[in-house]
MIKEZA-129207 format. One line per field, with one value per atom (N, C-alpha, C): atom name; residue in one letter; z negated, x negated, y negated. Coordinates in pm, 1 decimal. Example, Ala and Ser with C-alpha at 12.3 -4.5 7.8 and 13.67 -1.06 7.14 Angstrom:
at (N/CA/C/N/CA/C)
aa (A/A/A/S/S/S)
up (-780.0/-780.0/-780.0/-708.0/-714.0/-787.0)
east (-1319.0/-1230.0/-1320.0/-1285.0/-1367.0/-1290.0)
north (569.0/450.0/330.0/225.0/106.0/-3.0)
***
This chain:
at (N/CA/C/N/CA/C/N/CA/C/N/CA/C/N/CA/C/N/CA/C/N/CA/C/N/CA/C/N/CA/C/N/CA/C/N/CA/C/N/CA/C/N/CA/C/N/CA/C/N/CA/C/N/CA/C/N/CA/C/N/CA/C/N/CA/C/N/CA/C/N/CA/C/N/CA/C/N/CA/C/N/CA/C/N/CA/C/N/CA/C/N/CA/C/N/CA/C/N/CA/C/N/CA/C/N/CA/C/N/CA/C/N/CA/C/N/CA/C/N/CA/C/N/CA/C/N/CA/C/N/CA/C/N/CA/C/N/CA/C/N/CA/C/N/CA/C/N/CA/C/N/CA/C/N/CA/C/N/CA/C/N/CA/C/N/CA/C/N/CA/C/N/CA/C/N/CA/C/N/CA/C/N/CA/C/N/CA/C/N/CA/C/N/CA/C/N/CA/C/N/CA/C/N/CA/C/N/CA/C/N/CA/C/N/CA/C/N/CA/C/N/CA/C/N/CA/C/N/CA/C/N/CA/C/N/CA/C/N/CA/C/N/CA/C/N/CA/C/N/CA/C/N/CA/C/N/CA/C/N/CA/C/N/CA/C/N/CA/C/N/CA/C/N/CA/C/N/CA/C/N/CA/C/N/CA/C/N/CA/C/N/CA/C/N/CA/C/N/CA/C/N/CA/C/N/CA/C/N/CA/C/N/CA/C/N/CA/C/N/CA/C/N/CA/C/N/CA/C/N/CA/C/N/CA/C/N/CA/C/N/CA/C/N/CA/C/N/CA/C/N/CA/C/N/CA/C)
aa (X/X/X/X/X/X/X/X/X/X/X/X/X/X/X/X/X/X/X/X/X/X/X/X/X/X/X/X/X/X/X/X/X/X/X/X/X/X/X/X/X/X/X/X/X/X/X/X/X/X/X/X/X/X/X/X/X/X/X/X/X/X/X/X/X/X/X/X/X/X/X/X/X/X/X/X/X/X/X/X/X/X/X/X/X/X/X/X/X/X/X/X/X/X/X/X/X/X/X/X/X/X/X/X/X/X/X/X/X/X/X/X/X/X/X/X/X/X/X/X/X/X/X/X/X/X/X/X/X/X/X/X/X/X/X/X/X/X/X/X/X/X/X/X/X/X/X/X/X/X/X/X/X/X/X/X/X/X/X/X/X/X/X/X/X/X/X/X/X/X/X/X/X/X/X/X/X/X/X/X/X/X/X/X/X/X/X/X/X/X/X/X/X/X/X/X/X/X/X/X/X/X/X/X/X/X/X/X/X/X/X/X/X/X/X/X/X/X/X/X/X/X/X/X/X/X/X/X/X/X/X/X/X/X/X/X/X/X/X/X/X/X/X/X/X/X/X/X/X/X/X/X/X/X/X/X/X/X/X/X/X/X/X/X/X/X/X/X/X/X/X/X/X/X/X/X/X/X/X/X/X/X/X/X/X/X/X/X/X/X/X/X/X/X/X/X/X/X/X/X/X/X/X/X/X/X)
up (0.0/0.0/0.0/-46.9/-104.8/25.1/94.1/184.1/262.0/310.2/341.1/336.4/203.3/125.7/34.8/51.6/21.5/-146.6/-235.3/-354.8/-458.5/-456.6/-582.9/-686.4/-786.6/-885.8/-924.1/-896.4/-922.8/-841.0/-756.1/-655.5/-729.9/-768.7/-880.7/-986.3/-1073.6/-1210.6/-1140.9/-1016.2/-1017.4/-964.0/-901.2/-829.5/-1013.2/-1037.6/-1167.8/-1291.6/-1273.8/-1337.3/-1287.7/-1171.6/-1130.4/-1159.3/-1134.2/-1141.3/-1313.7/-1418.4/-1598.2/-1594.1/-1490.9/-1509.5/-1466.1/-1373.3/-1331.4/-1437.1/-1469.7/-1547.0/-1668.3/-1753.9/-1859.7/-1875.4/-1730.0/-1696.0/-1691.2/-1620.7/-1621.8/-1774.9/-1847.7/-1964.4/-2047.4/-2071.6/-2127.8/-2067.4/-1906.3/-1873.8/-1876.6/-1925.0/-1983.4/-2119.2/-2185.0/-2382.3/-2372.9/-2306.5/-2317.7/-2163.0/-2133.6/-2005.6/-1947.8/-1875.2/-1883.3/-1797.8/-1838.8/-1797.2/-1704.1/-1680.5/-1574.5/-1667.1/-1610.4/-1661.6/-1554.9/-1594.2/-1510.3/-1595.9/-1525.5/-1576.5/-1456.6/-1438.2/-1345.5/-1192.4/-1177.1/-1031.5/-990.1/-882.0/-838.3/-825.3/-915.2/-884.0/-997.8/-1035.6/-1159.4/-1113.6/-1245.7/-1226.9/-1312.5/-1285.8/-1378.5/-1402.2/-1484.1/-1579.3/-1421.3/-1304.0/-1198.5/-1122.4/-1062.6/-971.5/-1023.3/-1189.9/-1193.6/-1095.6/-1218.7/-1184.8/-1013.2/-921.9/-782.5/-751.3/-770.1/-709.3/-791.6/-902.9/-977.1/-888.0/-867.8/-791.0/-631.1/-559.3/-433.1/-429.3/-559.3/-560.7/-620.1/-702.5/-714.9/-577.2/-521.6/-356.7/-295.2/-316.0/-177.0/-229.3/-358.2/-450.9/-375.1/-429.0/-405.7/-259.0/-100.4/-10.2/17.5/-66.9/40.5/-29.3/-139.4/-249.4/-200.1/-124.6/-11.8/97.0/179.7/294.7/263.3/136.6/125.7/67.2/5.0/-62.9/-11.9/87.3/145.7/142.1/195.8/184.8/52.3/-22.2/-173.8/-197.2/-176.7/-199.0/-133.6/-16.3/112.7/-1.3/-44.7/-61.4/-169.4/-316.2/-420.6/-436.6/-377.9/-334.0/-442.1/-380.6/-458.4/-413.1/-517.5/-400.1/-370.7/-391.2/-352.6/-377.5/-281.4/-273.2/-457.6/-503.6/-642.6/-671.0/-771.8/-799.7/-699.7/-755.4/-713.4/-821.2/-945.0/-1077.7/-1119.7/-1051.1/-1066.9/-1013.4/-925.0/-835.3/-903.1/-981.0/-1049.2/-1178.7/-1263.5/-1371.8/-1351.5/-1197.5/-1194.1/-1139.7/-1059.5/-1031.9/-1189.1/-1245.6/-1362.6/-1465.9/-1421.8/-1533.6/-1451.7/-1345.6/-1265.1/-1270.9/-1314.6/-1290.3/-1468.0/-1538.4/-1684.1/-1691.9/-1625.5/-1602.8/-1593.7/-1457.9/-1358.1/-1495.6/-1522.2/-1620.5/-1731.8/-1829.3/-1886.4/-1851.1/-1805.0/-1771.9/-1641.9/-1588.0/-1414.6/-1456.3)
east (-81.6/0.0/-86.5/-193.5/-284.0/-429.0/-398.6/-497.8/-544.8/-494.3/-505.1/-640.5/-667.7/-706.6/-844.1/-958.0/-1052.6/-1045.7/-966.7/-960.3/-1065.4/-1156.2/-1320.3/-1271.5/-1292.1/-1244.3/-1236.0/-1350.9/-1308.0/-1182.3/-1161.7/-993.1/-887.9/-888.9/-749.0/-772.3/-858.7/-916.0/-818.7/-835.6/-820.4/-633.6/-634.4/-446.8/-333.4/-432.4/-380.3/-343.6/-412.9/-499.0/-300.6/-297.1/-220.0/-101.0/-94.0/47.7/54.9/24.0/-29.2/50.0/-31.9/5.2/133.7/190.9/340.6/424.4/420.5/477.0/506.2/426.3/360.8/467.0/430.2/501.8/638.7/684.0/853.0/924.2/879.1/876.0/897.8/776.9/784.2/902.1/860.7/988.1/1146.0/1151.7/1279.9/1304.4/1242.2/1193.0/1166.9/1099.8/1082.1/1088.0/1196.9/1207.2/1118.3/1031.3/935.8/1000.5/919.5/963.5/825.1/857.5/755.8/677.7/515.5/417.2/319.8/232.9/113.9/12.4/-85.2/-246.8/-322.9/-455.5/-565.3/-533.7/-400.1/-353.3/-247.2/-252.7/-196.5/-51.2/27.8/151.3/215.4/330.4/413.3/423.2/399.6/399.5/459.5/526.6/594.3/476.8/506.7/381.6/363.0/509.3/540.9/444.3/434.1/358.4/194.8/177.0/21.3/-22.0/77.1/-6.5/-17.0/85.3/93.9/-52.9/-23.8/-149.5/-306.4/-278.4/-414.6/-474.2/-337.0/-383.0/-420.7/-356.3/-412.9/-590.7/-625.0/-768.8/-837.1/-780.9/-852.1/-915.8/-776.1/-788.0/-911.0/-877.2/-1017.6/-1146.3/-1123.2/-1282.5/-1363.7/-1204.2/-1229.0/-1330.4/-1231.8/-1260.7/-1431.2/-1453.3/-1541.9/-1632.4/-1678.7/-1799.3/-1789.5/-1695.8/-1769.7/-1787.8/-1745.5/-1811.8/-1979.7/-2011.7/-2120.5/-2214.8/-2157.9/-2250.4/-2370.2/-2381.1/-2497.1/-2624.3/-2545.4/-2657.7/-2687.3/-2611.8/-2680.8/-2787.5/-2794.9/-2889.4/-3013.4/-2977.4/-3091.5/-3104.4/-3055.3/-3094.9/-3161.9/-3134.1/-3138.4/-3267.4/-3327.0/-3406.1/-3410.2/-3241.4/-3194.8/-3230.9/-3263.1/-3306.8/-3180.2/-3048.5/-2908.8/-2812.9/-2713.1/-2627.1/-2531.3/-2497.6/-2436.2/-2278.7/-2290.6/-2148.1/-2077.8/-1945.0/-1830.8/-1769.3/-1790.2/-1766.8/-1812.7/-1891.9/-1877.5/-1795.5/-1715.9/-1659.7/-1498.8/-1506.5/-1366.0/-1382.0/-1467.3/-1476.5/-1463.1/-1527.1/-1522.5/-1397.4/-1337.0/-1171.0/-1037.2/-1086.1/-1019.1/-1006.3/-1159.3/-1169.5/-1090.0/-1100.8/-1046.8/-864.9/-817.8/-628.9/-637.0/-748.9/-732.6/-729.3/-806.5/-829.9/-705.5/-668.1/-538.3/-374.2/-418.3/-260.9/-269.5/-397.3/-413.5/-419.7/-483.8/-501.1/-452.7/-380.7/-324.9/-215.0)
north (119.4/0.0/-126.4/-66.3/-234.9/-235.7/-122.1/-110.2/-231.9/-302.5/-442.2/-494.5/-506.0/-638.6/-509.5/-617.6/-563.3/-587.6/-471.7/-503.1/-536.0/-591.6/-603.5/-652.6/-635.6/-679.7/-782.1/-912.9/-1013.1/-1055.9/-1028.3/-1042.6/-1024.3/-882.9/-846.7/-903.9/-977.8/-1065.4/-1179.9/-1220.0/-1379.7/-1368.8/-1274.6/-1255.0/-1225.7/-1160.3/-1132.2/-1215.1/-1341.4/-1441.6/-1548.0/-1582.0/-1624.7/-1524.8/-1444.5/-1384.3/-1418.3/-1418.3/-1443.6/-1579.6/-1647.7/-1852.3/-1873.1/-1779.4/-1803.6/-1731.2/-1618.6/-1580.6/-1672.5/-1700.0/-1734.7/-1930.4/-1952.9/-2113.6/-2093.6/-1986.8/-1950.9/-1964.3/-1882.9/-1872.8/-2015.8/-2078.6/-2182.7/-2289.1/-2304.8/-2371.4/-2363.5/-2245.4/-2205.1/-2237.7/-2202.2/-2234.2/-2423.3/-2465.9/-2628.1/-2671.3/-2750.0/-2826.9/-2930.6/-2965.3/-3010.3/-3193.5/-3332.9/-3380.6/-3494.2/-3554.9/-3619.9/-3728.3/-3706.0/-3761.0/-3822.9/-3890.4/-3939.1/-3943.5/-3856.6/-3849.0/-3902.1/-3853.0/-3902.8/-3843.8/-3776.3/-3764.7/-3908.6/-3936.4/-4058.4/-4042.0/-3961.2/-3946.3/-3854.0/-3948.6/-3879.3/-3730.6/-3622.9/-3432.0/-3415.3/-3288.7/-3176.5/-3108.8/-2965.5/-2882.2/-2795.2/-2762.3/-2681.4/-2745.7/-2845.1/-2933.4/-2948.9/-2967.8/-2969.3/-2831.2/-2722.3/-2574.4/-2509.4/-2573.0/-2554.6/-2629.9/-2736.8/-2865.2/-2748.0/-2694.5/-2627.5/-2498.3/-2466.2/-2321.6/-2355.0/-2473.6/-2483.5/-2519.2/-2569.6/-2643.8/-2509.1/-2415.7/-2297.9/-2207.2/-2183.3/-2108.5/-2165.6/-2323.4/-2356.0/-2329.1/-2351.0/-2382.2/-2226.7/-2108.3/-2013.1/-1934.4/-2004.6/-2002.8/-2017.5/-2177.3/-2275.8/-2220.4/-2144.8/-2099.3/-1953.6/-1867.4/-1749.5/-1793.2/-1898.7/-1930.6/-2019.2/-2042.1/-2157.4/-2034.3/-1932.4/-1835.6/-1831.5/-1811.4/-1744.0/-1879.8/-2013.9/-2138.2/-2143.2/-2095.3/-2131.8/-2074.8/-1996.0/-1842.7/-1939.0/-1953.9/-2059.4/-2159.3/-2247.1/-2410.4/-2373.0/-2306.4/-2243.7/-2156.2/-2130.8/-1996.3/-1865.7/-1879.2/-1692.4/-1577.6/-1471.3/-1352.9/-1307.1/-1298.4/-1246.6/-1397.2/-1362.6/-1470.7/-1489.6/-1597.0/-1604.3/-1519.5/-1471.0/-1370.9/-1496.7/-1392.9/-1451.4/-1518.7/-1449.8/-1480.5/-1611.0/-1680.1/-1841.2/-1903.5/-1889.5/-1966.8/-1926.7/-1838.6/-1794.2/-1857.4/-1899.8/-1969.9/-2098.8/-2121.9/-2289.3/-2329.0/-2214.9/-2277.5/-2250.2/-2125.8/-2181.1/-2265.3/-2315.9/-2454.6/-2586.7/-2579.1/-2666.6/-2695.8/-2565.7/-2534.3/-2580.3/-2559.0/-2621.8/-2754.2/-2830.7/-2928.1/-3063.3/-2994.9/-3049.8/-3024.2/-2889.8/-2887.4/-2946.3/-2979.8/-3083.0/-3199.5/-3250.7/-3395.7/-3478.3/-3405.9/-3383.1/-3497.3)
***
């Protein structure tokens, strides 16, 4: 069923990670109704809209740090290109970031 998709674990860590934040937001937004705020994004958010806007900046972080992997390794002078596991810490600090201070 899952044949698709090259499952590695940091993949199912991070799909999993998201499926946790939706769940987790349903929840609360049911228990506390959330109402509109402005932080350091240029436009009044719900808690729905930080965590959408969090997870689109996770994806790319995600994207652009396996397409850059390999120059890092180059610019860096790595003997192997950097986990992946950075680029999953630095986009979850990032969806922390945005739903706090967003």
């Amino acid at each position: 069923m899952f044949d698709w998709m090259a499952w590695t674990t940091p993949v199912a860590v991070f799909f999993s990670c998201i499926a946790l934040m939706l769940a987790v937001m349903t929840v609360w937004e049911i228990k506390s109704p959330t109402v509109l705020r402005k932080g350091f994004l240029p436009i009044a958010t719900t808690r729905g809209d930080r965590l959408f806007m969090g997870l689109l900046a996770a994806g790319y972080i995600n994207l652009a740090f396996i397409g850059l992997a390999g120059k890092f390794a180059e610019w860096f002078g790595l003997q192997q290109e950097p986990s992946i596991w950075v680029s999953f810490v630095f986009s979850m600090v990032m969806v922390a970031l945005i739903m706090r201070s967003g």
